[in-house]
N, C-alpha and C positions, 0 to 999 in steps of 0.2 A: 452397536447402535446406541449411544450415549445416554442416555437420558429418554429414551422413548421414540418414539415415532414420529411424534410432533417436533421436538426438537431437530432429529434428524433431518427434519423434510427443511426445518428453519437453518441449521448449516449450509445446505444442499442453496439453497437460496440464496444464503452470503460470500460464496465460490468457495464452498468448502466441501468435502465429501459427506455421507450420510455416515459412513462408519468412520471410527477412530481405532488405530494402533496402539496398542497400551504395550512400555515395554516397562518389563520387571526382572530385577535380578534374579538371579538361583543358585544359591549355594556359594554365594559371596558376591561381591561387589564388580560393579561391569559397568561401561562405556559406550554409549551410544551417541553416533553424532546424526545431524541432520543440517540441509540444505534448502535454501530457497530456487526457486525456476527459475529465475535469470538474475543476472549480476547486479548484486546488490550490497544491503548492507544487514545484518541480524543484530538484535538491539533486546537484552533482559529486561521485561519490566515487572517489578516486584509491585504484587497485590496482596491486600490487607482489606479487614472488613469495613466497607465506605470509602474505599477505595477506588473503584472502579477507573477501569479504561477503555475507551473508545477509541477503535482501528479503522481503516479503510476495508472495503472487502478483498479478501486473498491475503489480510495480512498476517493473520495467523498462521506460526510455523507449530508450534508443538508446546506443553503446557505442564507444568505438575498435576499430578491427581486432582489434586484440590482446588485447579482451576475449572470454573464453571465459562463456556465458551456458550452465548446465545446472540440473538440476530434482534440489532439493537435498528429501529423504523425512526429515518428522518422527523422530524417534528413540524419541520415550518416546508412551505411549498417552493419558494424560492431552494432551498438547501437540497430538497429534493429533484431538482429538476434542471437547475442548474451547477450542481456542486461539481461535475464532475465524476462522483462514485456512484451515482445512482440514490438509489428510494433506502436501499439495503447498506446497515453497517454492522459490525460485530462489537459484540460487548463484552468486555472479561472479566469476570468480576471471585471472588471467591478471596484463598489465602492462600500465595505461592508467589512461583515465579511461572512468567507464561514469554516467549518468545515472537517476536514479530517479526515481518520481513520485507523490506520494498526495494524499488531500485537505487542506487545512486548512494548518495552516503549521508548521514542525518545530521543536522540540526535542531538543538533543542534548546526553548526558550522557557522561561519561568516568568509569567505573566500574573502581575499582580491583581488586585482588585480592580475591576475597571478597566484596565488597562488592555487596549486592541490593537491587534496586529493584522493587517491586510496581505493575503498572502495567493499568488497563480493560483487560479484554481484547478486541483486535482493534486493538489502538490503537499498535501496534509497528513501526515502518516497516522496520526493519534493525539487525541488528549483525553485527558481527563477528564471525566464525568463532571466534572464541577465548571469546565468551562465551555462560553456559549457559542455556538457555530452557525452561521449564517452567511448568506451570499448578497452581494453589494453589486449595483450595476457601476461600472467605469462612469466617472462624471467625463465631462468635453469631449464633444464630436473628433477632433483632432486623435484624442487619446484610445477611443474606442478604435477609430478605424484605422489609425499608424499606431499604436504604442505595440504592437505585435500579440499583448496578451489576452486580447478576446473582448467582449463585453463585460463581463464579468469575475470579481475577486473573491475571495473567501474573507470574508471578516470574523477571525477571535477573539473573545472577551474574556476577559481573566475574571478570576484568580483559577491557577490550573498551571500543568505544566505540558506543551503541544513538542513534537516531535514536526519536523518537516522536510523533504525529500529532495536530492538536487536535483533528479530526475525521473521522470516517471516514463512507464514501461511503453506507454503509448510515444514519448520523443524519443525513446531508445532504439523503436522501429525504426521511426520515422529515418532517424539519422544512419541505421541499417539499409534500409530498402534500396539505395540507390547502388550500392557494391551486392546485392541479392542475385543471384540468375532469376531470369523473369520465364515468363511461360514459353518462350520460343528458344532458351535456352544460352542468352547471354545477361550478359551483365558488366556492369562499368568495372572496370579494373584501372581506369585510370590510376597514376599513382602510386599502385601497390606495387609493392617490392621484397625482397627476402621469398623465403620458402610461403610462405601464404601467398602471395603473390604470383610467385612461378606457377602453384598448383592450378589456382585457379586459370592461368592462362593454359596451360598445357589441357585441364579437362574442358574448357569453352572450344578450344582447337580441336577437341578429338569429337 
C-alpha cells in the first residue's frame, strides 16, 4: 500500500488498485514485461522534477520507483462533468520513467505557447502539467446535432506536449457489441468468415 492509506484509497478512486507490485531483481539482472486490458497502444513517458504528467483514469500501466503516482481533481466544472473522464485524473510526477496505456494508437502534438487544439471529447490520453484543459460547447445547431460528435469538445492550450487516442475503449465496445452473443444466446455473425467465423456459428447452432 504506497504511500499510506490515503493515498491508496486516492488510486483506488483513479481505477487503479489500492496495492502496487513492486518487481526487484535478485542475484542479477531480469525481465519483466507488462500489458494493458485491451487493445491498445503502451507509450514511455520520461519525468523530471517540474515535469509532471497528466493521464486519463486507468492509464497508468507500471512506473520506476521513483515515480510518484497520485489523483490529480479536475479544476474547472465544465472539465469535470463534461470531459469525458469524469471528476478523477492521475498525476505522475517524480524522476523516471512511468508507462501509460489506452486504446487505439497515439498521436502527439507539441503545442506552443497559446496555442489550442480542439479535440472529441474523451479522446485525450495525457499532457503536461503546464498545459490548460478545458471543455467547449459545439457552436451551431446544425453541428451540435449532425456533426456526430456530441455537444461538446476538449479544448488544449499550450505550451505542453498532449498525447491523443484514435480510439477509445468505450467506441471499441461499441463497434464490438453487435458480433457479441446477447443474452438469449445469439449473435450477428453476418460476414464472418475463416475459423472465427465458423466457430461462432457452429457454438450459436449447438
Amino acid at each position: 500500500m504506497r504511500g499510506g492509506l490515503f493515498k491508496a484509497i486516492g488510486r483506488k478512486f483513479a481505477g487503479e488498485t489500492m496495492f502496487l507490485t513492486e518487481f526487484a531483481p535478485t542475484g542479477g539482472e531480469g525481465i519483466v514485461a507488462f500489458g494493458g486490458n485491451a487493445p491498445g497502444t503502451i507509450k514511455p513517458v520520461e519525468l523530471a522534477p517540474g515535469r509532471e504528467f497528466i493521464v486519463q483514469k486507468d492509464a497508468f500501466l507500471c512506473a520506476e520507483d521513483t515515480v510518484e503516482l497520485s489523483v490529480e481533481f479536475q479544476r474547472k466544472l465544465g472539465s469535470a462533468f463534461f470531459g469525458g473522464e469524469g471528476f478523477i485524473l492521475e498525476r505522475l510526477a517524480g524522476e523516471g520513467t512511468a508507462f501509460i496505456h489506452a486504446c487505439g494508437d497515439f498521436v502527439e502534438f507539441d503545442l506552443q505557447s497559446g496555442q489550442k487544439m480542439k479535440v472529441d471529447t474523451g479522446c485525450v490520453v495525457g499532457w503536461n502539467g503546464t498545459v490548460d484543459y478545458d471543455i467547449e460547447r459545439v457552436k451551431g445547431i446544425k453541428t451540435m446535432f449532425f456533426g456526430g460528435e456530441g455537444l461538446f469538445l476538449t479544448t488544449l492550450r499550450g505550451p505542453g506536449k498532449i498525447i491523443i487516442q484514435s480510439m477509445t475503449l468505450h467506441n471499441l465496445a461499441s463497434a464490438l457489441a453487435p458480433f457479441l452473443p446477447s443474452a438469449k444466446g445469439t449473435s450477428d455473425t453476418s460476414g464472418s468468415s475463416g475459423i472465427v467465423g465458423t466457430l461462432l456459428k457452429e457454438t450459436i447452432g449447438r
